[in-house]
C-alpha positions in Angstrom: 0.0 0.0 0.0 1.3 3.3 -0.9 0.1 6.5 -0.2 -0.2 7.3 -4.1 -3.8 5.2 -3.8 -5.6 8.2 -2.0 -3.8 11.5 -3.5 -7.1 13.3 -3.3 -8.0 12.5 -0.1 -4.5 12.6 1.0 -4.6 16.2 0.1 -7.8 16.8 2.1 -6.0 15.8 4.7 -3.3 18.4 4.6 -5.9 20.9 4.2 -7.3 20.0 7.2 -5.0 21.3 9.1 -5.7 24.1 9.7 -8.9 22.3 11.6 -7.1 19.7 13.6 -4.7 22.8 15.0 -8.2 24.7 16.2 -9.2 21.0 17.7 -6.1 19.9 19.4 -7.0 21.9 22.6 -9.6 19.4 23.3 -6.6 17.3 24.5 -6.0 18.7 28.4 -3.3 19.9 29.7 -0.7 17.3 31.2 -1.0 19.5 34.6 -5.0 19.2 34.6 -5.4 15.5 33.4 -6.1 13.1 35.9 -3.6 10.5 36.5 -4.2 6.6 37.4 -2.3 7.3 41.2 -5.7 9.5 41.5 -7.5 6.9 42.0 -5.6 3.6 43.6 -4.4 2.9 46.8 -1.0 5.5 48.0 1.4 2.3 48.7 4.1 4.8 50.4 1.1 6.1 53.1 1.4 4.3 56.1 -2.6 3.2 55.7 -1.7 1.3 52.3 -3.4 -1.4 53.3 -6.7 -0.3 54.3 -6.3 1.7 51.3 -6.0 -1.6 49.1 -8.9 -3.4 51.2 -11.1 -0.7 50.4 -10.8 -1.5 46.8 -10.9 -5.2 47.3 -14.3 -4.4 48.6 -15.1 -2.3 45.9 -14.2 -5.0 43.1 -15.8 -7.8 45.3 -19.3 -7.3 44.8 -18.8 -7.4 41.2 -20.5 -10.1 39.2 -18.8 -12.5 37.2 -20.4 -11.0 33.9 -19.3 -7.8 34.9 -16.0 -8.7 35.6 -15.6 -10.7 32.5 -16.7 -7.2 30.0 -14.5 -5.3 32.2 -11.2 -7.4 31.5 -12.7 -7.4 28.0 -12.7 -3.3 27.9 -9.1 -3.6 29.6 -7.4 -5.9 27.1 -8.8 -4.1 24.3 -7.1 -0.8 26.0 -4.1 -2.1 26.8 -3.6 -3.0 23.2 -3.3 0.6 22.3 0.3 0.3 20.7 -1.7 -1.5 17.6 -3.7 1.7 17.2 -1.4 4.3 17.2 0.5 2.5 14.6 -2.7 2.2 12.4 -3.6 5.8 13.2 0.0 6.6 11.8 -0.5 5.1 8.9 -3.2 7.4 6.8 -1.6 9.6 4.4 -1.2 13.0 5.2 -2.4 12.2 9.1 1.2 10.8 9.8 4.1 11.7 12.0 7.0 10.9 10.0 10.2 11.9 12.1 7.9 10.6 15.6 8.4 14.2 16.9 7.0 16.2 14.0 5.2 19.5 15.0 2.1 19.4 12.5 -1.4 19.1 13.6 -2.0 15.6 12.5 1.3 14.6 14.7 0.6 16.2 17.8 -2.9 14.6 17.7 -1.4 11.6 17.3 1.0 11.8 20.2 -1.6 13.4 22.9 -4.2 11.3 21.7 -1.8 8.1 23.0 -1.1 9.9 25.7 -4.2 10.6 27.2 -5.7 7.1 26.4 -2.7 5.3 28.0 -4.0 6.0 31.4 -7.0 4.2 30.3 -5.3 0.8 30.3 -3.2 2.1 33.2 -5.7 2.3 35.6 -8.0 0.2 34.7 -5.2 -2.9 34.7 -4.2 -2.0 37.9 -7.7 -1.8 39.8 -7.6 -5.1 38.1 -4.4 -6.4 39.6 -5.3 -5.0 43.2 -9.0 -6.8 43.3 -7.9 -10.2 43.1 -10.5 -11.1 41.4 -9.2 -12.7 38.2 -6.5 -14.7 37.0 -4.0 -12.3 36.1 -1.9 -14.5 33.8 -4.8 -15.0 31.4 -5.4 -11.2 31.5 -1.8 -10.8 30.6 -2.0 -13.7 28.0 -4.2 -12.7 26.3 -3.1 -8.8 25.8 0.3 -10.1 24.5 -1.5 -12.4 22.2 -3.8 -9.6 20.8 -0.4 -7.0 20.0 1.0 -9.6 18.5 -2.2 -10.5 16.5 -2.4 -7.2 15.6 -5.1 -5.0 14.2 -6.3 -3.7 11.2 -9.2 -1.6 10.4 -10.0 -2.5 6.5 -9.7 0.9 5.3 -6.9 0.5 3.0 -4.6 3.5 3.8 -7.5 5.7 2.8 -7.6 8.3 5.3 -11.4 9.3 4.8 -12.1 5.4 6.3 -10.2 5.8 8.8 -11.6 8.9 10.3 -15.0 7.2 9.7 -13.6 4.2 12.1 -12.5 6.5 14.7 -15.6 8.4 14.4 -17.9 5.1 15.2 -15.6 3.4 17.5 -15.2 6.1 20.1 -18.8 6.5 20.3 -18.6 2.9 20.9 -15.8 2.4 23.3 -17.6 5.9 25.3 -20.7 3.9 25.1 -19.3 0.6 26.4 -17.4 2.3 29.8 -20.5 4.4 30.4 -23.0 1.4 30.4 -20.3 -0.7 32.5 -19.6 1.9 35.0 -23.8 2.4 35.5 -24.1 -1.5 36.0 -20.7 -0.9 38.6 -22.4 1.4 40.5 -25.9 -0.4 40.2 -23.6 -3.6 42.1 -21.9 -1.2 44.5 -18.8 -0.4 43.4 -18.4 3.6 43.6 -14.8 4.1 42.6 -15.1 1.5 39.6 -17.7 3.3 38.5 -16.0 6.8 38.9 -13.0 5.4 37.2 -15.7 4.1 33.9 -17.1 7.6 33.9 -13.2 9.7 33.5 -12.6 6.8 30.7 -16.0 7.6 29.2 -15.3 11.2 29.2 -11.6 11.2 28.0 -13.7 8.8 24.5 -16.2 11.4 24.6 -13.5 14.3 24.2 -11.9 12.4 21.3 -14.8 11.5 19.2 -16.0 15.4 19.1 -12.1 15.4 17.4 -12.9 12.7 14.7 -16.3 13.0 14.0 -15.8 17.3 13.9 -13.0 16.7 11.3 -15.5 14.0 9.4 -18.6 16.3 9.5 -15.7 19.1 7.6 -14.9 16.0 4.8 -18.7 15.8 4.4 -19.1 19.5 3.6 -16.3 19.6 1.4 -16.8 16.4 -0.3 -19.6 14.6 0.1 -19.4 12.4 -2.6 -15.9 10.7 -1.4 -17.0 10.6 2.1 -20.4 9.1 1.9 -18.5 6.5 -0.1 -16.0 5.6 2.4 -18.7 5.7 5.2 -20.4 3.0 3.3 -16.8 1.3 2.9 -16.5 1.6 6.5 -20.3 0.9 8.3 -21.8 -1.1 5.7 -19.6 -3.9 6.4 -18.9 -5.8 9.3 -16.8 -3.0 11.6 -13.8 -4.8 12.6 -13.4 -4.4 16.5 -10.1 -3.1 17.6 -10.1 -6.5 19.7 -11.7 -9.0 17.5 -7.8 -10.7 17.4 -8.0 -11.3 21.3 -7.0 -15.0 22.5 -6.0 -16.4 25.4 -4.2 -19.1 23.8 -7.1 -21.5 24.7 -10.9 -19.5 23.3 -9.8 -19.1 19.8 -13.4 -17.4 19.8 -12.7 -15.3 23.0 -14.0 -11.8 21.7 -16.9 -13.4 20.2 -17.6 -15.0 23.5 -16.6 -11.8 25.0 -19.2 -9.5 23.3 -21.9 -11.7 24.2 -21.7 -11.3 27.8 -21.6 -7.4 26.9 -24.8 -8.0 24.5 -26.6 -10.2 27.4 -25.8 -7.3 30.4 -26.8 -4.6 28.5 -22.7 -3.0 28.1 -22.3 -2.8 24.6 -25.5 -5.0 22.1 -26.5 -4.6 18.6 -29.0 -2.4 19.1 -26.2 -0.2 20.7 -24.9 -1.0 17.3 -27.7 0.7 15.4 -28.0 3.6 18.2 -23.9 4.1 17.3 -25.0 4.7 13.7 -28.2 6.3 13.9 -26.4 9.4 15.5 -23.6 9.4 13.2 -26.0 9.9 10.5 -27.9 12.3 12.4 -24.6 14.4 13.4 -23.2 14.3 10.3 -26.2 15.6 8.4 -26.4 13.0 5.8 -30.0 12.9 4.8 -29.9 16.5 3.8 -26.7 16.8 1.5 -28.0 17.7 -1.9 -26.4 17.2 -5.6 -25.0 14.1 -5.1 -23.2 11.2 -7.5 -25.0 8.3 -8.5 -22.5 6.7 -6.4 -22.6 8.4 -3.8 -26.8 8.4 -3.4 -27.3 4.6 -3.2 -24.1 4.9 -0.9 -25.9 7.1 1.6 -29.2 5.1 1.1 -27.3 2.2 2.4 -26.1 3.8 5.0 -29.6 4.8 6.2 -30.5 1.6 5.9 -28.2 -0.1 8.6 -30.2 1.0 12.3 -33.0 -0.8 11.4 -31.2 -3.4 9.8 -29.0 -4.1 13.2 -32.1 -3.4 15.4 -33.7 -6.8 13.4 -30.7 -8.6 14.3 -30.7 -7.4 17.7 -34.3 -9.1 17.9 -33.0 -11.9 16.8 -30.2 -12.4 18.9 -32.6 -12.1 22.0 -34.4 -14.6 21.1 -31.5 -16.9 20.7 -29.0 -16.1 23.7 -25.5 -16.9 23.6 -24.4 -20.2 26.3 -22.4 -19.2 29.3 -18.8 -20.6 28.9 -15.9 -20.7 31.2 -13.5 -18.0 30.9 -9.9 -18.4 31.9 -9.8 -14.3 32.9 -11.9 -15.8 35.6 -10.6 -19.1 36.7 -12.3 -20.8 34.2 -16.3 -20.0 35.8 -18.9 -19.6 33.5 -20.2 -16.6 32.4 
């Protein structure tokens, strides 16, 4: 793949600039983010230990569902290496020295940073709870980086700020629901660190899908035909390639627990979709390609599409299976 396959769009991209630089304060401060030592136990304060107990109690009442989605949402944070490099490897959205001062670069670089903490955190809450098999956890996060990742959009960078656009809704939407069922089981500070997640994957998909609603204006034809590249297939999941080198079909198994407790389902799916529509104005764009019309009447078409197969798949629940990430119960 070269970046000669999208020269248009790879110009779009550099005119964008401009945009990204007005967008790039929605990433904080260093000095006013919140850091994972925020929220876990002080092990050089002489009450460490009642500090750890506390959250031991926290994570204790915690059902096995739950705690099988949450180690679910960890491993697909911790492979954040994987995504970086994709995100790096758009034309004309790269950093090509890794220290380059354009928009696109310094997005890139504060974007990592900030979502780092994610899988910071969260891992260690995980790690202090005792409640899962660490090794597994760990297992199966070495497994998925060296799986890797890749988002289908062939280098074209129009795809792949239509795959950033959708999954941060998702990944907000999947940490939100989580931290409401956390607090619904009595565990405050899990659910207070799901809500700073959520709102760190809010802050970035106002970035991507701002900078995709400005592609829409100035080419709607191009964009509506790599949102239909991008939604009207199945989305790859940054974590479908998660194994724990026993459940070849551990992220499949994964997302049905999310689907049965309500975390992250198809009709969350076709919600996810519905308001990218919606935001980006796509039923009103006039003077469109051939193309470019049955592209967006596709796209239209996917909500209620995923809300039938959300039907379906109530009426046909997935089978608990044992999990290794927690001692091999059944969830």
């Amino acid at each position: 793949m070269t970046i000669n396959l999208w020269p248009e769009h790879m110009a779009m991209m550099v005119a964008l600039q401009p945009t990204m630089l007005e967008l790039l304060p929605q990433l904080r401060p260093v000095a006013d983010c919140w850091q994972p030592s925020d929220f876990l136990p002080d092990l050089a304060r002489e009450d460490w230990h009642e500090r750890v107990e506390e959250l031991r109690a926290d994570a204790a009442v915690l059902s096995d569902d739950v705690l099988v989605v949450l180690v679910g949402n960890i491993v697909t944070e911790e492979a954040l290496p994987s995504y970086q490099t994709a995100l790096n490897r758009f034309p004309g959205m790269t950093d090509p020295t890794g220290t380059d001062t354009n928009p696109w670069a310094q997005w890139s670089r504060g974007w990592t940073a900030e979502e780092k903490r994610h899988g910071d955190l969260t891992r260690a809450y995980l790690l202090l709870s005792g409640r899962v098999c660490m090794r597994a956890v760990e297992v199966t996060v070495q497994h998925l980086l060296r799986n890797g990742f890749d988002t289908r959009a062939d280098g074209d960078p129009y795809r792949g700020l239509a795959y950033a656009s959708f999954q941060e809704h998702a990944t907000k939407t999947s940490w939100n629901q989580l931290g409401k069922l956390c607090g619904e089981q009595g565990a405050p500070l899990l659910h207070r660190i799901c809500g700073v997640v959520a709102a760190d994957e809010a802050r970035h998909e106002r970035v991507y899908v701002s900078l995709l609603r400005e592609v829409v204006v100035r080419d709607p034809n191009g964009a509506l035909e790599a949102l239909e590249a991008t939604l009207c297939r199945s989305i790859v999941m940054p974590a479908k390639l998660m194994n724990d080198g026993k459940d070849r079909q551990l992220f499949t198994h994964f997302a049905d627990v999310g689907q049965r407790i309500g975390v992250y389902g198809l009709d969350d799916y076709a919600d996810n979709m519905q308001q990218l529509i919606a935001t980006l104005g796509l039923t009103d764009l006039k003077g469109l390609s051939s193309n470019a019309e049955r592209a967006r009447e596709a796209i239209c078409a996917l909500p209620v599409r995923f809300r039938a197969l959300a039907d379906e798949r109530r009426e046909r629940p997935a089978r608990p299976i044992a999990f290794s990430w927690i001692n091999d119960r059944w969830a």
